[in-house]
N, C-alpha and C positions, 0 to 999 in steps of 0.2 A: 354561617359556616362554623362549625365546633372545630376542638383541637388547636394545638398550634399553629400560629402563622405562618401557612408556607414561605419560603421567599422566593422572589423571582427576581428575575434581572431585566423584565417587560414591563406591560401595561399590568395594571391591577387583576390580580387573579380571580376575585370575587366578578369582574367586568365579565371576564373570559369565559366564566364557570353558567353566568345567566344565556346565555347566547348558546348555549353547547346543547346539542339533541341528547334525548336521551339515552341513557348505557344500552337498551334496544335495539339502537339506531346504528348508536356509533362505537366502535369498538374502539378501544386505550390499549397504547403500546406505549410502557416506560423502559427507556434505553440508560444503563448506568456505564460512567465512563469517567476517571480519575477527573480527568479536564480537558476544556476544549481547547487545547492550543495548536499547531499545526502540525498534521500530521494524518497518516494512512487511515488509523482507526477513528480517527475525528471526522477525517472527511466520511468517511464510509457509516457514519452514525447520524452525518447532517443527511448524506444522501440517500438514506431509508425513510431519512424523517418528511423528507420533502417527497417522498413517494407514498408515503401513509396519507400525508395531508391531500396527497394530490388523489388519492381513492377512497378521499370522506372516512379515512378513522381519526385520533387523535395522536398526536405526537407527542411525547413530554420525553425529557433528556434530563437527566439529573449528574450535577459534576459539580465542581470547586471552580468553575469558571472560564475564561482566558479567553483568546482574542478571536477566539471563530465564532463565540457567541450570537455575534451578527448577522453572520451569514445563518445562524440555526432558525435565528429568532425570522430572519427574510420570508423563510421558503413557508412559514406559518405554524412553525412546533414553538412548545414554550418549554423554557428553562427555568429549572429548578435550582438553586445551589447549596451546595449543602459540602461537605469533606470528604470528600468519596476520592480522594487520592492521596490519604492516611493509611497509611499500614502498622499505625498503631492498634495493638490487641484490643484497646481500651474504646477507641472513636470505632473501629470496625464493628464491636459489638452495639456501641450505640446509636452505628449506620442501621443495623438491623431493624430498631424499631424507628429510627426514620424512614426506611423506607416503609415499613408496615402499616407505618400511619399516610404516609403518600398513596399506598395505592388502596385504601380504603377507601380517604376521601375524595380522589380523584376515580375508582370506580377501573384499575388498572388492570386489562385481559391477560397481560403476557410482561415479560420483565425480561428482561436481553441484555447481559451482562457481557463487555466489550475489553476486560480488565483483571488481573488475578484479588488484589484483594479488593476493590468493590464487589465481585463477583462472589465472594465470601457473606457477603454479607444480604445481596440480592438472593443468595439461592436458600439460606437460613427464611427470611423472610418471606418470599414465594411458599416455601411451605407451608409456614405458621399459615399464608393469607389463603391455599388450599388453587394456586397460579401456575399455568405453566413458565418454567422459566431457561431461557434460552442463553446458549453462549456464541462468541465466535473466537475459535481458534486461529488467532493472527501471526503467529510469533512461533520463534524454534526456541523453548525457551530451553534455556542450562539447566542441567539437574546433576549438581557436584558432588550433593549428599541425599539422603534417603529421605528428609522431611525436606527439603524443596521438591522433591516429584508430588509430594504430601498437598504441596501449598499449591504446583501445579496443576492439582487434578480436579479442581475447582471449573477450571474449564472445558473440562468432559463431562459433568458432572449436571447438565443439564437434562429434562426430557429432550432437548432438541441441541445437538452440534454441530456448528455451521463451522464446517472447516474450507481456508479457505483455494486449496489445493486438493490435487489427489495426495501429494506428497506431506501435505497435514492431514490428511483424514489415514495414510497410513501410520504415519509415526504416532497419532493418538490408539487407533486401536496397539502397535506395539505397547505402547508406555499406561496408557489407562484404559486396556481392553476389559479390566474387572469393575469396574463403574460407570463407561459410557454407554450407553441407552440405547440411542439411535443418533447418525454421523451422518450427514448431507454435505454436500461438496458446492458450495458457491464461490465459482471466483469472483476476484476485486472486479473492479467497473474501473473502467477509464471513460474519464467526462469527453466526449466525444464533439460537443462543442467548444473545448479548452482542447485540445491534443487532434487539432486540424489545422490544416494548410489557411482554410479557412476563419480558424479560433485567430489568427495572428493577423491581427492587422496593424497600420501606420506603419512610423521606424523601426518597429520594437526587434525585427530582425538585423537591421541597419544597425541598432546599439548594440546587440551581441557584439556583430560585425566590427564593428569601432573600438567597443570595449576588451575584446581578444582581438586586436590588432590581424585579422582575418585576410587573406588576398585571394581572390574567386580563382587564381590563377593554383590553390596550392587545396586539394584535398582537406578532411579535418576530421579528425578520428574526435570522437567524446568518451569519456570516460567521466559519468557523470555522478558522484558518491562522495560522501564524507571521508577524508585522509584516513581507513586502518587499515591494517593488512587482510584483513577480511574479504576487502573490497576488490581485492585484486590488482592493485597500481604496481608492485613489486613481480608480478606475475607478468604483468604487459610491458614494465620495461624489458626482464628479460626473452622475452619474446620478440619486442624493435630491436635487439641485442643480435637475433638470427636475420634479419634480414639483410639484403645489400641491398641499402638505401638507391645506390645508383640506376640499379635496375628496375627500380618503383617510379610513378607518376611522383612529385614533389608534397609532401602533406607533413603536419603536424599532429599535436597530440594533446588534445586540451585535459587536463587534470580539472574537474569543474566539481570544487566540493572547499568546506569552509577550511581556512587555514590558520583561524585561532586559535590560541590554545596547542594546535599543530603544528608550530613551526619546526620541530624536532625531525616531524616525517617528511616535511618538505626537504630537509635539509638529510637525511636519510635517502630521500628516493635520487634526489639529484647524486647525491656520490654515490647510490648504486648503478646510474645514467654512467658519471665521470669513469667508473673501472670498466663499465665494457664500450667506451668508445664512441657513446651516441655524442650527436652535435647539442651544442649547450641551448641550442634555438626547437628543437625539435619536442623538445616538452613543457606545456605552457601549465602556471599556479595561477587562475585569473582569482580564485576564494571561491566562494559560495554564489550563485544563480536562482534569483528569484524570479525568472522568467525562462521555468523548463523548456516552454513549449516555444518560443522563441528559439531556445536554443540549440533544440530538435531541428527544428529547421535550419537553421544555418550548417548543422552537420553534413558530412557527406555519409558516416557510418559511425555507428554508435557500440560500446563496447561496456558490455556487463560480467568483467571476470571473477566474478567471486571467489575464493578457494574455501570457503563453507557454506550448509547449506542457508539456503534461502525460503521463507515460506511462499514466496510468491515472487513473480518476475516482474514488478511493477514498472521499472526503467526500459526492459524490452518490450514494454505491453505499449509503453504509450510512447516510446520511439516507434512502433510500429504502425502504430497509430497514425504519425505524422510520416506516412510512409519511407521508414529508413531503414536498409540493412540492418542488422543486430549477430553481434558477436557473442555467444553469452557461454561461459563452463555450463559441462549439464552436470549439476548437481542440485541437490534440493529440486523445487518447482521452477526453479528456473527454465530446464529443459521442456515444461508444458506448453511455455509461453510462445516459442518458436518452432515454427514448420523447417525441421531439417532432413538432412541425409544423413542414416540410413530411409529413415521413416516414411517420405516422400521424395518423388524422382527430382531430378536437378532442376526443371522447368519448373517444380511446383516451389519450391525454397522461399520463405521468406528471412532465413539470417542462417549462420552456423553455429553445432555446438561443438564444444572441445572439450575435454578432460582437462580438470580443475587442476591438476599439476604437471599440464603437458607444455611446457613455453615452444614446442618445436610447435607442436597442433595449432595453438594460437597466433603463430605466426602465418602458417602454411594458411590460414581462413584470412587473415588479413592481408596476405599476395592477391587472395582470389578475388577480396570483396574490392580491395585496390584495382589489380587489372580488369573488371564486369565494364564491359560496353557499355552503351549510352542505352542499349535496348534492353540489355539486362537488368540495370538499374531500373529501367522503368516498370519491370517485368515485376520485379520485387519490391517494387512500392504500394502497383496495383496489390497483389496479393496480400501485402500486408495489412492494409490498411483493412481490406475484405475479410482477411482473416478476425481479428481483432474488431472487427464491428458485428461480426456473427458471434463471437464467444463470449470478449471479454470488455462491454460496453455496461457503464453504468446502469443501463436500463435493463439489459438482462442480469445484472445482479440485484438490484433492489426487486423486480418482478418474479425470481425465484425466490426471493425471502421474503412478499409478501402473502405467497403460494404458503410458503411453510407455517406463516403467522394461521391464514386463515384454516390452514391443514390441522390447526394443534387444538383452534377453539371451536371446529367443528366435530373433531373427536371427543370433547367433552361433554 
């Protein structure tokens, strides 16, 4: 093997390399991505990878590392590591001829950039190497001044743009309608064996249960997000602020997101609680939850108030999954995620949407999802889960992008 020594974080790559059909055979997809730690665009980069390997092409990920490694290295793709979550001018340029020399000697068909400045450096070298080279628009990102839309447009800027909404493939043609190419719309995947009734076995619903001090006897609204005001906790209290509690079935309000570093907003949301009168028991701080889907289930209805937009409705997709009500503002893609009214009749509903600064609306959906019969609920579980297994399941997201992979190197 000439050139530098790759590194890997596997078995010996020289092993790897003897054993591999050849470029004929088997087609190379290198995925670039800052680092593997945990997260939407990590998982969504292991679960392509495990869908290449699983239709006999090659997988390779190139990143600075971190703890999903494992799980990459599982499903049969290999990792590369290398600095690719530097936004130094200096290392970005000298990703360029690392990857240049990656995808020579490894023989790479397409190069799939998951990240702004890795993707800077991926699309530089895709061309020197004469590659398609692909993005995925995941993120609404901020554009405060004129050279961040600059830095942004790295991600349009692809022959192929995988956005992952209709609400991102609009907001890319507004913002880099003069550089993007072609914009294909794949939504996220929810792992469909994780985000079922079924994915949850033993205690593990039992220790939500135990751990949020829980009583079957009292309802439980989720509100499942990291402490900002983004997230809408500030929006849903004032919205418990409309109801008369007395009139509702007995239920609580679990705040389920991390509160390190956050104590400021905890202590913010409760004395915005303390001025309008809610009971000091009626909204719980448990931190952060490393067992979503567990915790999916033990809800009774699940609530995604954002008051900005979102590229994708990941919490309504895979609450829905685990057949729950969903409350969600329609803004951003959020509003895709969920079969509401107007759009479909009351029979067909699987959650409601509200207007992001209506605390009346938000209320008036949480009377209704509160008072639904015992056949209602079931009505809207069915549905959902049906919903969301036809659209927005991991298999139908990696099986559209490996449509589009084989789309790009058959036109060549």
């Amino acid at each position: 093997m000439t050139g530098p020594e790759i590194e890997t974080s596997g078995n010996n790559l020289e092993r790897q390399m003897a054993k591999r059909k050849p470029k004929s055979q088997q087609r190379t997809v290198l995925q670039v991505i800052p680092a593997l730690e945990i997260g939407g665009a990590e998982r969504g980069t292991i679960d392509v990878a495990a869908a290449l390997v699983k239709a006999g092409w090659r997988a390779l990920v190139v990143s600075q590392g971190g703890r999903m490694v494992p799980d990459l290295e599982a499903v049969g793709a290999e990792h590369i590591v290398k600095p690719m979550a530097s936004k130094n001018p200096l290392q970005m340029a000298l990703n360029v001829s690392t990857l240049r020399q990656i995808i020579e000697r490894e023989q790479v068909d397409i190069i799939h950039a998951r990240s702004r400045a890795p993707a800077w450096s991926a699309w530089s070298a895709a061309a020197k190497a004469g590659i398609p080279f692909v993005t995925t628009y995941q993120s609404i990102y901020s554009e405060n001044f004129p050279l961040k839309r600059l830095y942004n447009s790295v991600m349009a800027r692809g022959e192929l743009t995988i956005a992952n909404s209709e609400y991102t493939a609009a907001l890319i043609k507004e913002r880099h309608g003069d550089v993007a190419r072609r914009i294909e719309v794949v939504h996220r995947g929810v792992d469909l064996n994780v985000f079922s009734d079924q994915g949850v076995t033993g205690g593990r619903r039992e220790k939500i249960t135990k751990d949020w001090q829980l009583e079957s006897s009292v309802k439980t609204l989720l509100l499942p997000a990291r402490l900002a005001r983004r997230k809408g906790h500030g929006l849903l209290i004032a919205a418990l602020a409309k109801l008369k509690l007395t009139d509702l079935p007995p239920f609580v309000c679990i705040f389920a997101g991390d509160t390190k570093g956050r104590e400021h907003m905890v202590e913010q949301l409760k004395q915005q609680s303390g001025r309008h009168g809610l009971p000091e028991e009626l909204i719980r701080y448990p931190g952060h939850c490393d067992d979503m889907a567990a915790a999916y289930q033990a809800a009774d209805i699940v609530l995604m108030p954002s008051t900005v937009p979102e590229a994708f409705g990941r919490v309504a997709a895979e609450a829905q999954a685990m057949g729950k009500p969903v409350i969600v503002t329609d803004i951003g893609a959020v509003g895709e995620t969920v079969r509401a009214q107007p759009d479909v009749k009351a029979v067909e509903i699987t959650g409601w949407r509200v207007a992001p600064d209506n605390p009346d609306a938000l209320a008036s959906a949480i009377v209704q999802a509160l008072l639904m019969s015992e056949e209602e609920i079931e009505g809207i579980s069915e549905r959902a889960i049906e919903f969301i297994r036809q659209n927005y399941s991991v298999d139908k997201m990696t099986s559209a992008t490996l449509r589009l992979y084989a789309g790009l190197r058959e036109n060549r």
